[in-house]
C-alpha positions as a printed NumPy array, in Angstrom:
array([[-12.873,   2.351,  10.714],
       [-10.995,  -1.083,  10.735],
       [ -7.212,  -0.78 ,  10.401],
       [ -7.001,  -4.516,  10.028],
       [ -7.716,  -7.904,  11.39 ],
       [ -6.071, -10.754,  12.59 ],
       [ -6.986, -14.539,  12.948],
       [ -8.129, -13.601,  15.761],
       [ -8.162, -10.223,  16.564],
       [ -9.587,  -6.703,  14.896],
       [ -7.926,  -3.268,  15.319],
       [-10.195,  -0.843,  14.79 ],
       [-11.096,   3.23 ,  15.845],
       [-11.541,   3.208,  19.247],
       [-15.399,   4.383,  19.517],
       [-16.179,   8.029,  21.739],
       [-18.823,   5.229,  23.82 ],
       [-15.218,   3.142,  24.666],
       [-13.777,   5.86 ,  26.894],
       [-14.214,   3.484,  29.778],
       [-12.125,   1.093,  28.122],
       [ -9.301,   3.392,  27.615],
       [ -9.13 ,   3.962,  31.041],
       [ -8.814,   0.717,  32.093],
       [ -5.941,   0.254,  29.85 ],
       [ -3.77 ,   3.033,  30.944],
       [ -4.556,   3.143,  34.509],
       [ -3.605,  -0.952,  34.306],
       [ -0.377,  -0.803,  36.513],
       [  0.802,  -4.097,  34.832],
       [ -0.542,  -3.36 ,  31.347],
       [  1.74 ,   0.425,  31.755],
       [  4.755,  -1.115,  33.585],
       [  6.963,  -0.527,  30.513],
       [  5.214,   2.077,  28.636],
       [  4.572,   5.485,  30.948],
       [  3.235,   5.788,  34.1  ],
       [ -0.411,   5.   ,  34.896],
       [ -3.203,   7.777,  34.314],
       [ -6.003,   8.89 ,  36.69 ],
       [ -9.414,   9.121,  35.218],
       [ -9.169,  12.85 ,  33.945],
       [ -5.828,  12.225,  32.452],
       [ -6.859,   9.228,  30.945],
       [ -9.832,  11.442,  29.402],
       [ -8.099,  13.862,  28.499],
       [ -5.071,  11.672,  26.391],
       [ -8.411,   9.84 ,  25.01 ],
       [ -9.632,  12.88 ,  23.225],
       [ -5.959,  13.891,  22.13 ],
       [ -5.846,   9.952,  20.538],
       [ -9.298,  10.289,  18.744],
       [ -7.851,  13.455,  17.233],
       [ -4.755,  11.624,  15.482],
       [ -7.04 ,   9.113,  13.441],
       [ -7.428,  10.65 ,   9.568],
       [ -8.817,   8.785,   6.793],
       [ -6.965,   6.581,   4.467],
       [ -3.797,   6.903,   7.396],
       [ -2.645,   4.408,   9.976],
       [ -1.248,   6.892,  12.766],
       [ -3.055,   6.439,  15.94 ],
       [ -3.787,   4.188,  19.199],
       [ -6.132,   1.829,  17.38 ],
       [ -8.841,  -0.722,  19.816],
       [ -8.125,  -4.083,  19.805],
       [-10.537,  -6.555,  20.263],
       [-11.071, -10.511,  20.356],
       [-12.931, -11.993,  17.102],
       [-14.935, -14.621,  19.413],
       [-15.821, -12.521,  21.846],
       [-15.955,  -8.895,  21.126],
       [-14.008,  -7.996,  24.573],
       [-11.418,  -5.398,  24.492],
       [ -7.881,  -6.841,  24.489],
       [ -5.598,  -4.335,  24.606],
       [ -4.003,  -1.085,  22.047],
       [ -1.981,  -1.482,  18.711],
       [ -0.621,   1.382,  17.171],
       [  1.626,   3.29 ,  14.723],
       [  3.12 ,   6.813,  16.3  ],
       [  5.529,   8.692,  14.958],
       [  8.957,   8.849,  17.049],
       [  9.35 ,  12.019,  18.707],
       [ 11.125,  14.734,  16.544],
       [ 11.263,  12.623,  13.38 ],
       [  8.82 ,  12.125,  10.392],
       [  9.832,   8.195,  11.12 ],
       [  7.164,   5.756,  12.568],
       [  6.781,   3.055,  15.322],
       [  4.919,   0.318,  16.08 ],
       [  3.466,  -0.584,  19.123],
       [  0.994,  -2.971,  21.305],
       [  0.095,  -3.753,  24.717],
       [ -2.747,  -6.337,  25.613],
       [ -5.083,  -6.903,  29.289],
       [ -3.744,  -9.104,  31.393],
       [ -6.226, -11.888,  30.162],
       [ -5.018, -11.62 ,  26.646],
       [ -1.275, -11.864,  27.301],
       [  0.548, -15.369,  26.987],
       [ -1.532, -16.199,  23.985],
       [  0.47 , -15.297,  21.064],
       [ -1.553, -12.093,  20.158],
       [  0.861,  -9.987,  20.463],
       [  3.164, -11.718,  18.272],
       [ -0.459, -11.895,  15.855],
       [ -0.349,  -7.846,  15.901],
       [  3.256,  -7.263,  15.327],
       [  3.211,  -9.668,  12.096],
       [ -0.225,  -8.212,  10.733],
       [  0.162,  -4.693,  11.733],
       [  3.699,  -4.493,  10.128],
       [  1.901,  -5.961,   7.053],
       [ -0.247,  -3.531,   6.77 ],
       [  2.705,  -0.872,   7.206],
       [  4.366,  -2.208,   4.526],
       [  1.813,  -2.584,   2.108],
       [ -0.185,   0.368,   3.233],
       [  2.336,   3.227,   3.455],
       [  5.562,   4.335,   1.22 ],
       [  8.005,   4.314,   4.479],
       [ 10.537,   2.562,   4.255],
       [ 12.184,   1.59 ,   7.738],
       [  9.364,   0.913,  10.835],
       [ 10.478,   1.397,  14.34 ],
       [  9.057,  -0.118,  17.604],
       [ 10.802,   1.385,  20.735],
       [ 10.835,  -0.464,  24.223],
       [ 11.849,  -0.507,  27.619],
       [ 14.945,  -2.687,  28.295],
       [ 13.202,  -4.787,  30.715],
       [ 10.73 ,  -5.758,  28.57 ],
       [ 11.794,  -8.86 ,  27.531],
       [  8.783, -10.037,  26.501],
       [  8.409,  -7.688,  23.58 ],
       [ 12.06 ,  -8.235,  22.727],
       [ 11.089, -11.734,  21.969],
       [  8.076, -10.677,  20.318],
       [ 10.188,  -8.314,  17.749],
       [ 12.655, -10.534,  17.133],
       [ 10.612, -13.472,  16.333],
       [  8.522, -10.653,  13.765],
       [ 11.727, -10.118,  12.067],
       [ 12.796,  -6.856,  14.077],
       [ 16.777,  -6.025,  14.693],
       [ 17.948,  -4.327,  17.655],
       [ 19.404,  -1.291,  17.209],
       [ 21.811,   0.21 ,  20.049],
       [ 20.172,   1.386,  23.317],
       [ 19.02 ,   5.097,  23.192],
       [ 17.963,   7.633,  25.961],
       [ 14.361,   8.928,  25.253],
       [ 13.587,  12.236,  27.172],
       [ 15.967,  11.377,  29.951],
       [ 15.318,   7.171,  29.639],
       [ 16.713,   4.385,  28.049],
       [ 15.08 ,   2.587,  25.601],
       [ 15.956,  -0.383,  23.089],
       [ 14.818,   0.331,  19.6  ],
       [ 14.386,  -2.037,  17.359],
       [ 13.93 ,  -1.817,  13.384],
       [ 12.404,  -3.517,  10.392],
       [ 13.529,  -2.552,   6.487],
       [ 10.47 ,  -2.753,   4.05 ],
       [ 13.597,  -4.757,   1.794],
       [ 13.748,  -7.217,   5.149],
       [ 10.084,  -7.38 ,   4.91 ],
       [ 10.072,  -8.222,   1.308],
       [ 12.625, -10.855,   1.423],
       [ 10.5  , -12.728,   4.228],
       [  6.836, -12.08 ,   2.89 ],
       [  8.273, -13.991,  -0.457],
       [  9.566, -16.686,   1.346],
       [  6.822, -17.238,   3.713],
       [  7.955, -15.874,   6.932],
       [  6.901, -12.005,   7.036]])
């Protein structure tokens, strides 16, 4: 199943045949730096079974494939999780080093919270990141995100950032979502 596409990207199910790919991503010490710590092959299998578990019909939670229009390579993850011990969701995204620098992830943030928006009846979406990552902070605020106070995640801190479906409103009329 397609979650939704880009100009030039499609997130999609990953595929029980893309395993492989999975791995790569999460054992990518670069592509994890900010997100958790890398994963050997069996763990990687293992947290790829749990993922093809969360996808249900007609809903957007999961770790979704991402991959380049042109050339049908993988590119990275997108996807919506809920934030541990609340019904509230997040967003997130990480892309292979080859796919980084090109504005894609700035692509996914503006699509996928789109599709949030107009796809669910939430009302506030999340995206939660390391406070290093300057990268994504750029990437959130240019997407229309506000920061929210730092906040210790089992035992780490993490910058959370936050996007009102009324904020989204206001900028999809105007133009800007």
């Amino acid at each position: 199943m397609q979650l939704f596409h880009t100009n030039r990207l499609i997130v999609r199910q990953f595929k029980v045949t893309e395993e492989e790919a999975f791995f790569r991503f999460n054992s990518h010490p670069d592509v994890m730096r900010f997100i958790r710590p890398v994963q050997d092959r069996a763990a990687s299998a293992a947290f790829f079974v749990e993922n093809l578990a969360l996808y249900r019909p007609g809903e957007p939670l999961g770790r979704w494939y991402v991959e380049e229009q042109d050339t049908g390579l993988f590119a990275g993850v997108f996807s919506f999780l809920p934030v541990q011990g609340t019904t509230d969701i997040h967003i997130g995204y990480a892309l292979m080093p080859p796919f980084q620098g090109r504005g894609l992830a700035t692509e996914l943030v503006r699509y996928g919270t789109d599709y949030f928006f107009t796809h669910t009846d939430k009302d506030i979406l999340y995206a939660i990141t390391d406070p290093q990552n300057l990268v994504s902070h750029k990437v959130l605020f240019k997407c229309g995100f506000r920061q929210l106070p730092p906040k210790a995640v089992n035992g780490k801190e993490t910058i959370q950032f936050v996007r009102s479906r009324e904020e989204y409103r206001s900028t999809a009329a105007s133009g800007k979502a």
